[in-house]
C-alpha positions as CSV (number, residue, x, y, z in Angstrom):
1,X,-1.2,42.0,4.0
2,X,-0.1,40.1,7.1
3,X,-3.1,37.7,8.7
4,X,-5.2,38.4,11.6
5,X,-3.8,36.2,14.6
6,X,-6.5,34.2,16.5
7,X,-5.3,32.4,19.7
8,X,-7.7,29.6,20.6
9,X,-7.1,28.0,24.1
10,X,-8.9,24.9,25.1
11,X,-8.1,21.3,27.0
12,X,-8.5,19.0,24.6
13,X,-8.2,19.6,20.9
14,X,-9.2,17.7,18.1
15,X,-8.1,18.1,14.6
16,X,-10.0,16.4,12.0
17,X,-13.6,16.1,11.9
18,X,-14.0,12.8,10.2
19,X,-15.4,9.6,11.9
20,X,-12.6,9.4,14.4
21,X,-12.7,13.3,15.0
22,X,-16.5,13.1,15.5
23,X,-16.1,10.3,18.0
24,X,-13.4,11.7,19.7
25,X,-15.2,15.2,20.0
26,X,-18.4,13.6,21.4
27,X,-16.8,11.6,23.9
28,X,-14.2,13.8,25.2
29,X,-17.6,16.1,25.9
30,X,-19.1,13.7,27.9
31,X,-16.3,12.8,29.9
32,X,-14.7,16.3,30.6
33,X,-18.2,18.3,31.2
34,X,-16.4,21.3,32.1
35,X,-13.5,21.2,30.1
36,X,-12.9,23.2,26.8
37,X,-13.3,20.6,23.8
38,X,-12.2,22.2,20.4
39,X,-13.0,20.4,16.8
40,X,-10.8,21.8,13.9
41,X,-11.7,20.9,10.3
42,X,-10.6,22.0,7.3
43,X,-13.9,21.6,5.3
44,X,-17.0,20.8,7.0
45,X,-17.9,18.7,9.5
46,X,-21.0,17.4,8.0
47,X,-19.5,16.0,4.9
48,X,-15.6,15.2,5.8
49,X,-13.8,12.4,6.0
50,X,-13.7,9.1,4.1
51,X,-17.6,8.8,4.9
52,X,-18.5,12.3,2.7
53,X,-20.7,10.8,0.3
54,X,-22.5,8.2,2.2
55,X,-22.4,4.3,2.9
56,X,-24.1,1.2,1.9
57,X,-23.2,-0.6,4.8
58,X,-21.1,-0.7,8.6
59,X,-18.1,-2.8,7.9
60,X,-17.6,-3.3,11.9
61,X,-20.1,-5.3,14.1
62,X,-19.5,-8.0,16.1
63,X,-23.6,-8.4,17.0
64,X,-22.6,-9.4,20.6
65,X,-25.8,-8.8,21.6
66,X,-27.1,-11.9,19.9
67,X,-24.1,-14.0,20.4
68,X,-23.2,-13.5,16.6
69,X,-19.1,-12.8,17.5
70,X,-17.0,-11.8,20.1
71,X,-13.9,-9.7,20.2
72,X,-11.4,-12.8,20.1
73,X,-13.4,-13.7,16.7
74,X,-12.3,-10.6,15.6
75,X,-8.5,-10.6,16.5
76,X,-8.2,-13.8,14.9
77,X,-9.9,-12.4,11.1
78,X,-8.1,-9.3,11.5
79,X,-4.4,-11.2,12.2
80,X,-5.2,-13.1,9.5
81,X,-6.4,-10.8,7.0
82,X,-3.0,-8.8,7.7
83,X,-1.0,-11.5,7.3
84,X,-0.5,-12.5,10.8
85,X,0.8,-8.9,12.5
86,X,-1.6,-7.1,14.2
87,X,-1.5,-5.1,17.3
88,X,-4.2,-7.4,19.6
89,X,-4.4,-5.4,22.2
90,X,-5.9,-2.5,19.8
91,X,-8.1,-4.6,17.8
92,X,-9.3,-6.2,20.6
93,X,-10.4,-2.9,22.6
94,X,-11.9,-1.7,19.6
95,X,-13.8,-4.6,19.0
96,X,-15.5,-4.7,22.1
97,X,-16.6,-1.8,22.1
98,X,-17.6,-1.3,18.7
99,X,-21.1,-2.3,19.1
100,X,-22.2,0.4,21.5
101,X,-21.2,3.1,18.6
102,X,-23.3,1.4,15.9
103,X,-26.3,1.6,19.2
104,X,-26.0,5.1,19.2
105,X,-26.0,5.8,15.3
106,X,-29.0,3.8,15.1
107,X,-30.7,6.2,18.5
108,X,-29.3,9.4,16.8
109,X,-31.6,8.6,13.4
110,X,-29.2,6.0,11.1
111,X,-31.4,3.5,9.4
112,X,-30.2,0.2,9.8
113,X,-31.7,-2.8,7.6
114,X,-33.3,-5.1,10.0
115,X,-34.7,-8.8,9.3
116,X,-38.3,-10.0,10.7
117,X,-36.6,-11.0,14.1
118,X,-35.8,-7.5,14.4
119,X,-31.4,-8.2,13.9
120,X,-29.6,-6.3,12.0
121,X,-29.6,-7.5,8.4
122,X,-25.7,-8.6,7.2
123,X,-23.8,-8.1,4.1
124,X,-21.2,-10.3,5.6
125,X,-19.5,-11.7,8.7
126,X,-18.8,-8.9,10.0
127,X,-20.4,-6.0,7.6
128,X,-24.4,-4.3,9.0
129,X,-26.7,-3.1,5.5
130,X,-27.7,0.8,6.0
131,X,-29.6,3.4,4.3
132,X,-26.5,5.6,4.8
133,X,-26.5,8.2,2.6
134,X,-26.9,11.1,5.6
135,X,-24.4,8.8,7.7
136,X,-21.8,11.2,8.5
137,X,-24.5,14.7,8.8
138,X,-25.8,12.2,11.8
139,X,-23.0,11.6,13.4
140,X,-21.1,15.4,12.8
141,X,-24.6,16.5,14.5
142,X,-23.7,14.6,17.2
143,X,-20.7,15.9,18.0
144,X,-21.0,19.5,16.9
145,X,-24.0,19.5,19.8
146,X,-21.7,18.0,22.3
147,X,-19.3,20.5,21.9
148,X,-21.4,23.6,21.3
149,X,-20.8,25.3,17.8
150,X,-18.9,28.1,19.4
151,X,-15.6,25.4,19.7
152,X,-16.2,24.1,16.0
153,X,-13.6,25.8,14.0
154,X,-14.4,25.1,10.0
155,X,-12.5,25.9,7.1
156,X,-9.4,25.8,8.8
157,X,-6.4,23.5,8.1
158,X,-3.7,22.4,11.2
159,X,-0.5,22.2,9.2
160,X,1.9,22.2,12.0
161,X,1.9,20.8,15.7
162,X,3.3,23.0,19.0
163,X,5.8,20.5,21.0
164,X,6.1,22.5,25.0
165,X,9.2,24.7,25.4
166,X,9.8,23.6,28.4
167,X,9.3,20.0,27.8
168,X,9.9,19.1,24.1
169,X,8.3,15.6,24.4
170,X,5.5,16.7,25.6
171,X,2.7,18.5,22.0
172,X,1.2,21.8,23.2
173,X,-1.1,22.8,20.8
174,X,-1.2,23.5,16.8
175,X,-1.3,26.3,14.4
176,X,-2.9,26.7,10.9
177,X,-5.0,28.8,8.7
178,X,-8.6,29.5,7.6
179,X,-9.3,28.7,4.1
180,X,-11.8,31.5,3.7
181,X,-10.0,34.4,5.4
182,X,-6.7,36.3,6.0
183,X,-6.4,34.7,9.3
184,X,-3.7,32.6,11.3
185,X,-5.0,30.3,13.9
186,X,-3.0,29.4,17.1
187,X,-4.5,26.7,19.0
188,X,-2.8,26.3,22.7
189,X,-4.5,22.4,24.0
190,X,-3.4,20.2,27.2
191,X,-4.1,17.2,24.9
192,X,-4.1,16.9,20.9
193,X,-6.1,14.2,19.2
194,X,-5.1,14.0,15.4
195,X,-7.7,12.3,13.3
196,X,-7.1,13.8,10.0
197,X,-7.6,10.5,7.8
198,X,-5.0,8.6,6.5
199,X,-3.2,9.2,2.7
200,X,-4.5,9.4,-1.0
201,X,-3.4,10.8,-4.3
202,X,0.3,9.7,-3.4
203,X,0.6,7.3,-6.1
204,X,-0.4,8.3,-9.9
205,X,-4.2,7.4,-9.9
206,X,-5.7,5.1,-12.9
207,X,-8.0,8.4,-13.2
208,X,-6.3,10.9,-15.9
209,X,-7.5,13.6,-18.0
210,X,-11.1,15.0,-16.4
211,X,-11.1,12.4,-14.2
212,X,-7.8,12.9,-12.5
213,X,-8.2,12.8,-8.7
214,X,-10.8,10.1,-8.9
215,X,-9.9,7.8,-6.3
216,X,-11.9,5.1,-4.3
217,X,-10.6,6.8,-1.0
218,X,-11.5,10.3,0.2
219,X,-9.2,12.8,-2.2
220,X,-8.9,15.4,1.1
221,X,-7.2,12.9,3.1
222,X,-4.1,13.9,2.7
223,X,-1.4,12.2,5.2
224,X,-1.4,14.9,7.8
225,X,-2.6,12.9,10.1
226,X,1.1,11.2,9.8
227,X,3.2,14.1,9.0
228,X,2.5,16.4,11.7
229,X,2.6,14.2,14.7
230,X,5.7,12.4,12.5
231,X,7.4,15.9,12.5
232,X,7.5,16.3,16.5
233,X,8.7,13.3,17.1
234,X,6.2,10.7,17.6
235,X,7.0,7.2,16.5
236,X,5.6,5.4,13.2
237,X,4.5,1.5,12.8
238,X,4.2,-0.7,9.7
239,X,3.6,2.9,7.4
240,X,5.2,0.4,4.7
241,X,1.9,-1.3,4.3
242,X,-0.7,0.2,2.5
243,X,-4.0,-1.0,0.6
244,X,-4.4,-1.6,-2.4
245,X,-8.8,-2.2,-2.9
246,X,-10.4,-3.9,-6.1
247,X,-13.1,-1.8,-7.2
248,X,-15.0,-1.0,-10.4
249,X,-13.1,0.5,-13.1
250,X,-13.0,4.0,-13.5
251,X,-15.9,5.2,-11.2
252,X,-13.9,3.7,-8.5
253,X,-17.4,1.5,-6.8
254,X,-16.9,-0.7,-3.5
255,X,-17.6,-4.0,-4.5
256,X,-18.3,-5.7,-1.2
257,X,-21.8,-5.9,-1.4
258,X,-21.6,-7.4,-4.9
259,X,-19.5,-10.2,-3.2
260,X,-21.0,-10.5,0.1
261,X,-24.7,-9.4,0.0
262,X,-25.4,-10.6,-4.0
263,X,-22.8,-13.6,-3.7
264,X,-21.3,-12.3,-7.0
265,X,-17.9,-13.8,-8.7
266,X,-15.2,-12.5,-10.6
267,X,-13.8,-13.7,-12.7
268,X,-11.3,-13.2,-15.7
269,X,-11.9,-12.4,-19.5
270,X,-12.8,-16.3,-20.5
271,X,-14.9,-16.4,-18.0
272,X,-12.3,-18.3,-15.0
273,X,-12.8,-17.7,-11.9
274,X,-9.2,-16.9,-10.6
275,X,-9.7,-17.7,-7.0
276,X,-10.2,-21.8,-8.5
277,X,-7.8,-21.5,-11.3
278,X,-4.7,-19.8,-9.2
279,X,-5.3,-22.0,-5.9
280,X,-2.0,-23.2,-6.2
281,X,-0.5,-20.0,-6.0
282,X,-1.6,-20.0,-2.3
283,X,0.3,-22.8,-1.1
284,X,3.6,-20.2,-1.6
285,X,2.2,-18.2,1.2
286,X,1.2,-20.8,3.6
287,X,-0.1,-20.9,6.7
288,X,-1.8,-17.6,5.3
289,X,-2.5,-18.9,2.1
290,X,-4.8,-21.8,3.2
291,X,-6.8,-19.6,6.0
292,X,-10.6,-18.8,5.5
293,X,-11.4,-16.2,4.7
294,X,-8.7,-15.5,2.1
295,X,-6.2,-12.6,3.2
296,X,-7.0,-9.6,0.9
297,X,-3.5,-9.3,0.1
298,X,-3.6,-13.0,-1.7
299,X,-7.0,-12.5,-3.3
300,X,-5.5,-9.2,-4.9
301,X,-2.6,-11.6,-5.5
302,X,-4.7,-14.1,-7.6
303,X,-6.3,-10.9,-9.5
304,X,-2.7,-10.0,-10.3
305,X,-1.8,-13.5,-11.7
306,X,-4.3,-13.5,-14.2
307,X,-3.7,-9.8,-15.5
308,X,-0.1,-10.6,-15.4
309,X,-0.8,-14.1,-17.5
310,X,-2.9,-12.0,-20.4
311,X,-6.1,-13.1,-19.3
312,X,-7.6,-9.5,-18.6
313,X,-9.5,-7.6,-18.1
314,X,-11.2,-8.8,-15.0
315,X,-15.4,-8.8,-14.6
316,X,-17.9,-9.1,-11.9
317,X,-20.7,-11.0,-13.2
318,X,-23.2,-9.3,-11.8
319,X,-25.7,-10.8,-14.7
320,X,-25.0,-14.0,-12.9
321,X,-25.3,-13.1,-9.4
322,X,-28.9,-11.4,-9.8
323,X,-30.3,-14.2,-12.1
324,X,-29.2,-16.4,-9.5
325,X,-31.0,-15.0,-6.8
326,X,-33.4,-13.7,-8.0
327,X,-34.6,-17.2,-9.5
328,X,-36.9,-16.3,-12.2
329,X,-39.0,-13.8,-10.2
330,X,-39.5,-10.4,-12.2
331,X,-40.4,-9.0,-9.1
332,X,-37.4,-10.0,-6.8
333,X,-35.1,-9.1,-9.9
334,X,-36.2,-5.2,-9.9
335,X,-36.1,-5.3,-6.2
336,X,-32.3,-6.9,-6.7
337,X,-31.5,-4.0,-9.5
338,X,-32.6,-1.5,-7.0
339,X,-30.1,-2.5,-4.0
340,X,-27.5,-2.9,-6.7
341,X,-28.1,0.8,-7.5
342,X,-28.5,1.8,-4.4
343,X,-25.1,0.8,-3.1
344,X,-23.4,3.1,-5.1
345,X,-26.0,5.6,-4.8
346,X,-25.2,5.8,-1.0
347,X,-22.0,6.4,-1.5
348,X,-20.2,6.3,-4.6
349,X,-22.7,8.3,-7.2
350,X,-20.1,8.4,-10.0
351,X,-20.3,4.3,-10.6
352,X,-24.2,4.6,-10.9
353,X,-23.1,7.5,-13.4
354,X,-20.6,5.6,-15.3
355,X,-23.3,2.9,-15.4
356,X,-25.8,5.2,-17.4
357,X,-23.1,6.7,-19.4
358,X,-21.6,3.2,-21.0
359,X,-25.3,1.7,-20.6
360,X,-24.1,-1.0,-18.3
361,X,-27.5,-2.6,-16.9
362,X,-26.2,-5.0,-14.3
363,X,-29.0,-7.5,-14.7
364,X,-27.6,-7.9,-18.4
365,X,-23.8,-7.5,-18.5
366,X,-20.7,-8.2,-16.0
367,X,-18.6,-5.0,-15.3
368,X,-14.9,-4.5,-15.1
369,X,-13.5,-4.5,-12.1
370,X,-9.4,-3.8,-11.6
371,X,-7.1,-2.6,-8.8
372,X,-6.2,0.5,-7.2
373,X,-3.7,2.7,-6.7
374,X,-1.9,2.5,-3.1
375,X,-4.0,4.4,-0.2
376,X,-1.8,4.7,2.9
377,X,-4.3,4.4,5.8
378,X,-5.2,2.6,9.0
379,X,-8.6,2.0,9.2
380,X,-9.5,-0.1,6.1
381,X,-7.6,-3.1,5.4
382,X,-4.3,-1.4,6.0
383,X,-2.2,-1.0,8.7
384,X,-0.1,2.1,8.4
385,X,0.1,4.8,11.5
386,X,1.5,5.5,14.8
387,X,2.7,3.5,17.9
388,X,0.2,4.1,20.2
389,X,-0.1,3.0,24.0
390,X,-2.6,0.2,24.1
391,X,-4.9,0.0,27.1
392,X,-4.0,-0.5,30.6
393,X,-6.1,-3.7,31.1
394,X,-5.1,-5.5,28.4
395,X,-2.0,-4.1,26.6
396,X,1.5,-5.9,27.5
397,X,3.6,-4.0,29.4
398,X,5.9,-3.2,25.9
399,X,2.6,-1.9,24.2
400,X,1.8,0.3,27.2
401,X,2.7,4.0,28.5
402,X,0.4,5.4,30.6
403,X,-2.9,6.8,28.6
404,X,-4.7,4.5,25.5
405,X,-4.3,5.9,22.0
406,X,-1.5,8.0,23.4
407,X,1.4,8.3,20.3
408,X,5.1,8.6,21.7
409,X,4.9,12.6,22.2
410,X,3.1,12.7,25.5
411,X,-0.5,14.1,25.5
412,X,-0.6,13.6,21.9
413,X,-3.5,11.1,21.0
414,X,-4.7,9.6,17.7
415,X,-7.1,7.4,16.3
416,X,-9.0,5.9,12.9
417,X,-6.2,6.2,10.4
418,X,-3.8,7.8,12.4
419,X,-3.3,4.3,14.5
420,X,-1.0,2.1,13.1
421,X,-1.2,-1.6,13.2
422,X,-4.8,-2.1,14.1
423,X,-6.8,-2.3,11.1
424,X,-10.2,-3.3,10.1
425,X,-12.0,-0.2,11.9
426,X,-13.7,0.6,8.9
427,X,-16.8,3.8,9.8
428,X,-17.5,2.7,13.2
429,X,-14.6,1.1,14.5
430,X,-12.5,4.7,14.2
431,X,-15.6,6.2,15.7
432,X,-15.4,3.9,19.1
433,X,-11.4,4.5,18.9
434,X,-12.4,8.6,19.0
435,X,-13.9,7.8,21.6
436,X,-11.2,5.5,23.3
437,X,-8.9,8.1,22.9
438,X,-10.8,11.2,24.0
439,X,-11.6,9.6,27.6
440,X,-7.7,9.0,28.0
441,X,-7.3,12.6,26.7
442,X,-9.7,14.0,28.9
443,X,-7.7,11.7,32.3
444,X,-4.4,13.4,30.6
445,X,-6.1,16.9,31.3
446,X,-6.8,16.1,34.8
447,X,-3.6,14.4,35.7
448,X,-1.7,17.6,33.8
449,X,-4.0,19.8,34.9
450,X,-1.3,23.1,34.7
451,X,-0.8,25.8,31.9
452,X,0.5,24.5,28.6
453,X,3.5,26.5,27.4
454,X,3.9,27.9,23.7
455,X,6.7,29.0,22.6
456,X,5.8,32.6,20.5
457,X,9.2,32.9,18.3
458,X,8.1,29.1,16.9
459,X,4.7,30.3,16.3
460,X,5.8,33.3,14.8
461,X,8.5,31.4,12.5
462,X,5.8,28.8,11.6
463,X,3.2,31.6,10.5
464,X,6.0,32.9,8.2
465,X,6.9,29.4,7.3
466,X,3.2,29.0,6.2
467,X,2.4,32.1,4.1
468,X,5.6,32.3,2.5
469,X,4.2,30.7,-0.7
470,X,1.9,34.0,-1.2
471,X,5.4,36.1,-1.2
472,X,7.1,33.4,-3.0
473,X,4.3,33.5,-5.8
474,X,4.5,37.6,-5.7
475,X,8.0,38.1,-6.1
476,X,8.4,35.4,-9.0
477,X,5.4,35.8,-10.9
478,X,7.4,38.2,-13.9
479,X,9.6,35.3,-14.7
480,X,6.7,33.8,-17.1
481,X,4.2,34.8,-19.0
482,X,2.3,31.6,-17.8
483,X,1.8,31.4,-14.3
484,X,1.2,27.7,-14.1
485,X,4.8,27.3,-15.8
486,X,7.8,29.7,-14.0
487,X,11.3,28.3,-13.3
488,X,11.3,30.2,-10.4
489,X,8.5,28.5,-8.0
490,X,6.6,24.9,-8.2
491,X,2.6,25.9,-7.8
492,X,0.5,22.5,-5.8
493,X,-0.7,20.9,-8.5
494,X,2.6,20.8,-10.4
495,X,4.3,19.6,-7.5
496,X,1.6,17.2,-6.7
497,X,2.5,15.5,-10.5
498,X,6.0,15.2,-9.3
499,X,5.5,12.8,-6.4
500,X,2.6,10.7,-8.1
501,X,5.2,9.6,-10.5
502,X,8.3,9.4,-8.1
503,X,5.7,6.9,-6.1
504,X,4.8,5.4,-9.1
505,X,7.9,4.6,-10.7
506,X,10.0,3.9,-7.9
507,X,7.6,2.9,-5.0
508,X,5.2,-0.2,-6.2
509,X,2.8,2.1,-7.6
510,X,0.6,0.7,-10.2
511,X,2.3,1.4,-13.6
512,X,4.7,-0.9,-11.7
513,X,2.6,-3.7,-11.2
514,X,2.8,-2.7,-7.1
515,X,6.7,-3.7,-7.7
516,X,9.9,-2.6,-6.4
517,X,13.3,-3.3,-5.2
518,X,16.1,-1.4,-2.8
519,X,17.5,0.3,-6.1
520,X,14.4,1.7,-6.9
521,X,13.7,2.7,-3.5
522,X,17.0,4.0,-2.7
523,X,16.4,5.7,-6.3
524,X,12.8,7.5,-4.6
525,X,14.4,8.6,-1.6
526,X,16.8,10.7,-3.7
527,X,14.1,12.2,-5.4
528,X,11.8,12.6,-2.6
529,X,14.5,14.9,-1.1
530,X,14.9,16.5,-4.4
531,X,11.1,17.3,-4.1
532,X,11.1,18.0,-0.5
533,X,14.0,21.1,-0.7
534,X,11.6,22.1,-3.7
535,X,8.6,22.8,-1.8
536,X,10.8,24.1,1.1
537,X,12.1,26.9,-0.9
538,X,10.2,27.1,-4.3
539,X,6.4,26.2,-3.2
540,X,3.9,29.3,-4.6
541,X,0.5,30.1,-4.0
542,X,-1.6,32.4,-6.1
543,X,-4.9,32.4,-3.6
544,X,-5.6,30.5,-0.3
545,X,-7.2,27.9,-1.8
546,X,-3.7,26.8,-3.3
547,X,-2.0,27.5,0.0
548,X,-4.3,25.0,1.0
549,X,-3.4,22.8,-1.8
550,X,0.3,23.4,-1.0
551,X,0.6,22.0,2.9
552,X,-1.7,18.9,1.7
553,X,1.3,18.4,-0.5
554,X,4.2,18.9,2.0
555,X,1.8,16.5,4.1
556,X,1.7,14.1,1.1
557,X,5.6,14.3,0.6
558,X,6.4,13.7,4.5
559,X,3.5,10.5,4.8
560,X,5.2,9.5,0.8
561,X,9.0,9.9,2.5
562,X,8.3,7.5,5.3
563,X,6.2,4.9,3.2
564,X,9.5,4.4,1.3
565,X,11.7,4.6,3.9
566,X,9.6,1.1,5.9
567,X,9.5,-0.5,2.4
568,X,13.5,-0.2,2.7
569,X,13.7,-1.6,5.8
570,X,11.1,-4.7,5.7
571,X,13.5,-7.1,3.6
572,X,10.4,-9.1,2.6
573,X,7.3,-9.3,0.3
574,X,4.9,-9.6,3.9
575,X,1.9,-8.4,1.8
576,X,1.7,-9.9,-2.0
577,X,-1.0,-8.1,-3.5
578,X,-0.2,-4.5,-2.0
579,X,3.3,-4.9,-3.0
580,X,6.1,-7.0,-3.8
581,X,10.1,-6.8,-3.3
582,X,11.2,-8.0,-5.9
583,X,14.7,-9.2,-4.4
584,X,12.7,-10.2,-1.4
585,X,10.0,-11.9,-3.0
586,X,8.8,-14.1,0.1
587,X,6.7,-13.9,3.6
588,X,9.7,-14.8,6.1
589,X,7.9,-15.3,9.7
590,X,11.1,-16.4,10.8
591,X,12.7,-12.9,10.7
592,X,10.0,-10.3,10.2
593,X,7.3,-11.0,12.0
594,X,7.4,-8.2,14.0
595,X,6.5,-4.3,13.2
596,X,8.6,-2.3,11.8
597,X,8.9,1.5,13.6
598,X,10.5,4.7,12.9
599,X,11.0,8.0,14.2
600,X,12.0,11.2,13.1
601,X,14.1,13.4,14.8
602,X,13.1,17.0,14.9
603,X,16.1,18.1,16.7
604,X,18.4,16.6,14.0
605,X,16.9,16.0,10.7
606,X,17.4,12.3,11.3
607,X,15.3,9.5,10.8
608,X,16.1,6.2,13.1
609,X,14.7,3.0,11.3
610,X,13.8,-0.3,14.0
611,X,11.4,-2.9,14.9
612,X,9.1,-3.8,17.9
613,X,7.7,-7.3,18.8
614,X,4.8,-9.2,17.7
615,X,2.9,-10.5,21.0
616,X,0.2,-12.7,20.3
617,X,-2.5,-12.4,22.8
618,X,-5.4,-14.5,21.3
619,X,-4.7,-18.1,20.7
């Protein structure tokens, strides 16, 4: 039966309803009172994004206030952390600004720990403690009230943009589905801001069996965020670098507040703590290798070298750490065992799980902790995304175009994840760069302040594009007596299997020990457009959840494509720790410092591989 055909018209629109969406939709509000601000999510706003479950802490503020950092502080850790190539100008907007976000959680109801002088208490330099297990219902409230719940459209996945007919440079809206009902959306916008997260589930995960899908990151960010705006043209930065996190085995539990707040170490089997006995393998990486605080990349590196040398599996002593502090007190110990709990209990419930079920008691025994699979993302401590204008006050004349946040498609915006080269964001960081890029959206608006164009034989090629997985699924579905297994059609989850282990095997995935080479990359590419004519012609759907399921995956294949593609081209092991090339085994600052950028070509098929400067702008 065909779908009902809803056409939603509004000024600015924003897909994805995580941090960065909520942000984006609140300020875009307050700036453009009387323009049409539309949120699309495809679950619900309350619990999307990679804050669903809760947090233990705010990874991003600078305490300017109280003359605890400034933004230059920040630029310099964040340049370092990524191995000296950062966009500044984007950090450093971010960063001074990031303060005023973390006011307004705490005004809207977020509990923040505060010490007897009434400052926020910290797990770290740059990390705020919180009760956050209602984090992201306070902030979605927020921005669903700003808006009005009569422009919040959940349930409903963007799977494609619109680029203007008249001006194919210029986006012009999106189309998509609901999840819930036999309905095709067409949403017609002056200005798009993507915020759809960044990428998981790309690589094989370390979860199998019942626990497959287990990930550290969100599992529902899927890589639209750089697909979509990828496929109309806009320019990708540094999408070769992703992020690989340490975390406790298995349940998949941050461990920052084990090593920040509890001062915990880690250390290997006999008891070694690898950042002492692998110091020397710093001094390979210098000037990165000797800076304070280590670069994540390098601790992950010393991890490795341990593993690697037989000396696994890897614990944090977490026996140690609360004897330690607590001193001998009974009393402070139980108080200790209850914020250990309740780290995980605010947002990762499956490690306090896993706890009880191998009856780990943290005051008694270390736990395992190990590495990850690759996330591709750009709010964490990854840089992967898009090539954004920078702002007007600060940006260099090469990082800037007219509007902040603004990708290379023009009144196309993005923010959180979707930026590339500006990482370190964390919760509130891609809230404030919402923000950022909704008041540039909403000046866009009033400088373009004309009809948008759609063009309908697109739309209507694109909503036959979309469902033809249901007919695909219909007309094959006698070949078998099995539905999951046809020769005739690929179903999601099938498909999904496919590029875990082409990323896996050929792309520095785990069961590689993060390494690869150009053979085996060439090697992916090959099979990636195997995959990729697969789901173009053979993708099936037996319901609308798997239709769903099926454009995460062609979102997964396109963010999976140009990952590979930027590995190719970066002739250098810039990150050891996320990945190494293996016949490019060092950091070379003499050649590669400097982002590498791509763009596809929707005109063509073609992708066009390059680089753009690195400008330092804080000493």
């Amino acid at each position: 039966m065909e779908p009902t055909v809803e056409v939603v018209k509004s000024d600015v629109l924003v897909v994805g309803g995580g941090m960065a969406g909520c942000g984006a939709a609140y300020e875009a509000k307050y700036w453009g009172k009387n323009l049409r601000v539309v949120l699309v999510e495809k679950a619900a706003t309350e619990r999307s994004g990679a804050v669903a479950q809760g947090l233990s802490a705010i990874n991003t503020y600078l305490g300017q206030r109280w003359g605890e950092k400034t933004p230059e502080d920040f630029v310099r850790y964040v340049r370092t952390d990524l191995m000296g190539i950062v966009r500044e100008d984007l950090v450093y907007d971010v960063a001074r600004h990031v303060d005023s976000s973390v006011h307004l959680f705490e005004e809207w109801g977020l509990p923040i720990w505060k010490t007897d002088e009434g400052k926020y208490v910290r797990e770290g330099p740059w990390q705020i403690m919180i009760n956050g297990e209602s984090y992201k219902p306070i902030v979605a409230e927020a921005a669903k009230t700003a808006i009005g719940a009569e422009n919040l459209y959940e349930r409903v996945i963007v799977t494609h943009l619109l680029n203007d007919p008249n001006d194919p440079g210029r986006v012009a809206g999106a189309v998509g589905f609901s999840v819930r009902e036999n309905k095709f959306y067409v949403f017609q916008a002056k200005s798009v801001i993507v915020t759809c997260g960044g990428a998981t589930l790309l690589f094989r995960p370390r979860s199998v069996g019942e626990g497959l899908g287990r990930t550290w990151y969100a599992i529902f960010d899927t890589g639209s965020t750089f697909a979509m705006m990828a496929q109309v043209g806009a320019e990708m930065t540094q999408m070769e670098n992703r992020f690989i996190p340490s975390r406790f085995k298995d349940g998949y539990g941050p461990v920052g507040a084990w090593f920040l707040l509890l001062k915990s170490t880690a250390t290997n089997a006999y008891g070694e703590n690898y950042m002492v006995t692998q110091a020397d393998e710093l001094k390979k990486y210098e000037p990165y290798g000797s800076a304070k605080p280590t670069p994540t990349p390098l601790r992950n590196h010393l991890m490795l070298t341990d593993i690697l040398a037989g000396k696994g599996p890897i614990y944090m002593r977490t026996d140690e750490a609360l004897a330690r502090l607590s001193g001998g007190d009974k009393k402070k110990l139980r108080s200790l065992e209850s914020e250990a709990w309740e780290d995980f209990l605010d947002m990762t419930i499956s490690q306090a799980g896993l706890w009880a079920a191998q009856n780990i008691a943290p005051e008694e025994q270390p736990s395992e902790i190990t590495l990850a699979e690759p996330y591709i993302m750009g709010s964490h401590s990854g840089c992967a995304g898009m090539w954004v204008s920078g702002p007007e006050d600060i940006a260099p004349p090469e990082y800037f175009w007219g509007y902040n946040r603004m990708t290379t498609v023009k009144g196309l915006f993005t923010a959180g994840d979707g930026v590339g080269a500006a990482p370190h964001k964390f919760s509130s960081g891609s809230f404030t760069e919402g923000r950022l890029a909704a008041k540039a959206a909403v000046q866009y608006c009033a400088d373009h302040p004309g009809e948008i164009a759609v063009d309908q034989d697109k739309v209507n090629a694109l909503q036959a594009e979309i469902f033809k997985p249901f007919e695909t699924f219909e007309k094959n579905q006698g070949a078998s007596t099995t539905p999951e297994i046809n020769p005739k059609y690929l179903l999601p989850k099938a498909g999904l299997t496919r590029l875990q282990k082409i990323m896996d095997d050929y792309a520095a995935g785990s069961g590689t020990w993060y390494r690869t080479n150009e053979p085996m990359l060439t090697r992916g590419l090959e099979l990636l457009g195997a995959l990729k004519e697969d789901l173009n012609n053979a993708m099936a759907a037996r319901n609308l959840h798997e239709l769903l399921r099926c454009w995460e995956l062609v979102h997964r294949t396109w963010t999976a494509e140009s990952h590979v593609r930027h590995m190719l081209h970066r002739k250098e092991t810039r990150w050891p720790g996320y990945y190494y090339r293996t016949d490019f085994p060092d950091v070379d600052d003499a050649n590669w410092r400097k982002f590498v950028n791509s763009k596809f070509d929707p005109a063509t098929g073609a992708w066009e591989m390059g680089t753009k400067p690195y400008l330092q702008l804080v000493p």
